[in-house]
N, C-alpha and C positions, 0 to 999 in steps of 0.2 A: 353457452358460456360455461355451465357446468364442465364437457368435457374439456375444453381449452384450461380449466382448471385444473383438472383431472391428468393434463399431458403437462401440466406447468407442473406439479407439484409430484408427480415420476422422474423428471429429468432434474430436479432440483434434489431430491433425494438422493441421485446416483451423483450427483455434481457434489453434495455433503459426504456423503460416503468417501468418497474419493480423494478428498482436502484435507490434509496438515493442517490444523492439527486436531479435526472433527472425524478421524477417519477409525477412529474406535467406540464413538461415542451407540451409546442404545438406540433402539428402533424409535424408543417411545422420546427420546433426546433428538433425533433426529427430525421424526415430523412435529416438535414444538418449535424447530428452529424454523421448517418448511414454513411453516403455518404464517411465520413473521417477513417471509421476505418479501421483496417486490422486483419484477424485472424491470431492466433498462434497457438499452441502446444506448452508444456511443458513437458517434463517425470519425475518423478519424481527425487527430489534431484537437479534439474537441479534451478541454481540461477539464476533468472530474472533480478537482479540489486542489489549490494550492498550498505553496507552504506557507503558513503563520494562520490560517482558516484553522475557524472552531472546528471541534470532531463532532459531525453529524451520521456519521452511519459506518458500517462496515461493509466491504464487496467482496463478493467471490464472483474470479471470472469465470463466466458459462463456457464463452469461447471468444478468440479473440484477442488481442497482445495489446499492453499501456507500457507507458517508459515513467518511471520513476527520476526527480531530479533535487537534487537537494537545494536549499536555499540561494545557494551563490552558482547552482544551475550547471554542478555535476551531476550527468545520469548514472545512477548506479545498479538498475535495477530494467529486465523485460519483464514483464509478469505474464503467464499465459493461462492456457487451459486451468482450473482447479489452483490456482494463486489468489489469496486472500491479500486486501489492503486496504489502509483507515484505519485496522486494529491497532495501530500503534497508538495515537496520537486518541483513540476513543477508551481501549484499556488502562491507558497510563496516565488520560485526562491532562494531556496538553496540547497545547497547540500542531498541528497537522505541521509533519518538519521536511514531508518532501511535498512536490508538484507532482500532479499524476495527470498524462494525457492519453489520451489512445493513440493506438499508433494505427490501426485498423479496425475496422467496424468490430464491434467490442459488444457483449452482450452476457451483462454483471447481474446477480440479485444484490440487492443490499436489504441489509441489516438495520433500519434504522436508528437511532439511541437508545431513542424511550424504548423501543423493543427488544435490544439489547437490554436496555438495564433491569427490565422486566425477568426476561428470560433469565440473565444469570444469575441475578435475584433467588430464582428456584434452582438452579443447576450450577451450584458451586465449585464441584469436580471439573467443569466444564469452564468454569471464568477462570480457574487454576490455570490449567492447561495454555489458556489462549494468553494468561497475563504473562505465561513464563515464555513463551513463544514470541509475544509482545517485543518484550525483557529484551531477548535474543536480537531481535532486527534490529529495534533503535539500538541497541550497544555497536552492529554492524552500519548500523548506518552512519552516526555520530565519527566512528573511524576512519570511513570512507570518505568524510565529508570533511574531514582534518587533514587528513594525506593529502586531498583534493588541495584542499587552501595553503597548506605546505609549498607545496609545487605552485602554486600561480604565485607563490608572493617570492621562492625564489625564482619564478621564471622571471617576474617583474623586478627584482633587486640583484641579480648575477647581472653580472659587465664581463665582456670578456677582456682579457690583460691590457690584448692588442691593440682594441681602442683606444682603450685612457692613452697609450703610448703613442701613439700616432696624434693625439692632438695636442695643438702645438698651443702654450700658454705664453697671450700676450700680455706684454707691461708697457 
């Protein structure tokens, strides 16, 4: 058990390392975050969290691709290898605003709250980092997700000329 611990907490290290926006943080930042994760599996299809769902944890994907979909069920988002998700909806303390499924056997650590909130609790430069990153995606996503509803509501309310003219009005 030890060593399966021991290969967990090497390839979770290189997997932090290598993550926006964890990817400068200290040796000694890095295995307090190790320390807190847990692996998963996903299979594909399989939903990890929807939208309007409390924020229970954060993920970084090991390996493995999820789709991203926003409320009204545009995707706007693959996430793969070293992509982080959940931070929105758990750093900015609202409700989860996309769906996240896998799209292929998917293999995440997460982060979960209380351990999050612990950890950034001590490492403040570090909940900086991830709030203004946070910041960043919901403001992209919120856009995405308006453009989205744009287009369906004028694909749902354009008529084309042709029609209205061609039907004939009885009295």
């Amino acid at each position: 058990m030890k060593l399966k611990n021991d290969v967990n907490r090497h390839f979770s290290k290189n997997l932090i390392n290598s993550t926006p926006p964890f990817s400068d943080l200290t040796e000694l930042e890095v295995d307090q975050i190790v320390a807190r994760l847990s692996p998963l599996i996903f299979l594909p299809k399989d939903v990890i969290f929807r939208a309007g769902d409390e924020p229970n944890a954060l993920y970084i994907i090991s390996s493995g691709t999820v789709a991203t979909y926003t409320k009204s069920g545009k995707e706007v988002f693959h996430l793969q290898d070293g992509n982080i998700f959940g931070e929105v909806s758990l750093l900015l303390r609202i409700k989860a605003i996309t769906t996240v499924v896998a799209v292929e056997t998917t293999q995440v650590y997460r982060l979960h709250k209380k351990d999050y909130q612990i950890y950034m609790a001590k490492n403040k430069n570090v909940a900086r980092k991830l709030k203004q990153w946070a910041n960043l995606k919901y403001k992209n996503i919120c856009k995405l997700e308006e453009q989205y509803k744009k287009e369906q509501f004028e694909k749902m309310y354009s008529m084309p000329t042709a029609d209205l003219d061609a039907t004939p009005v009885k009295k």
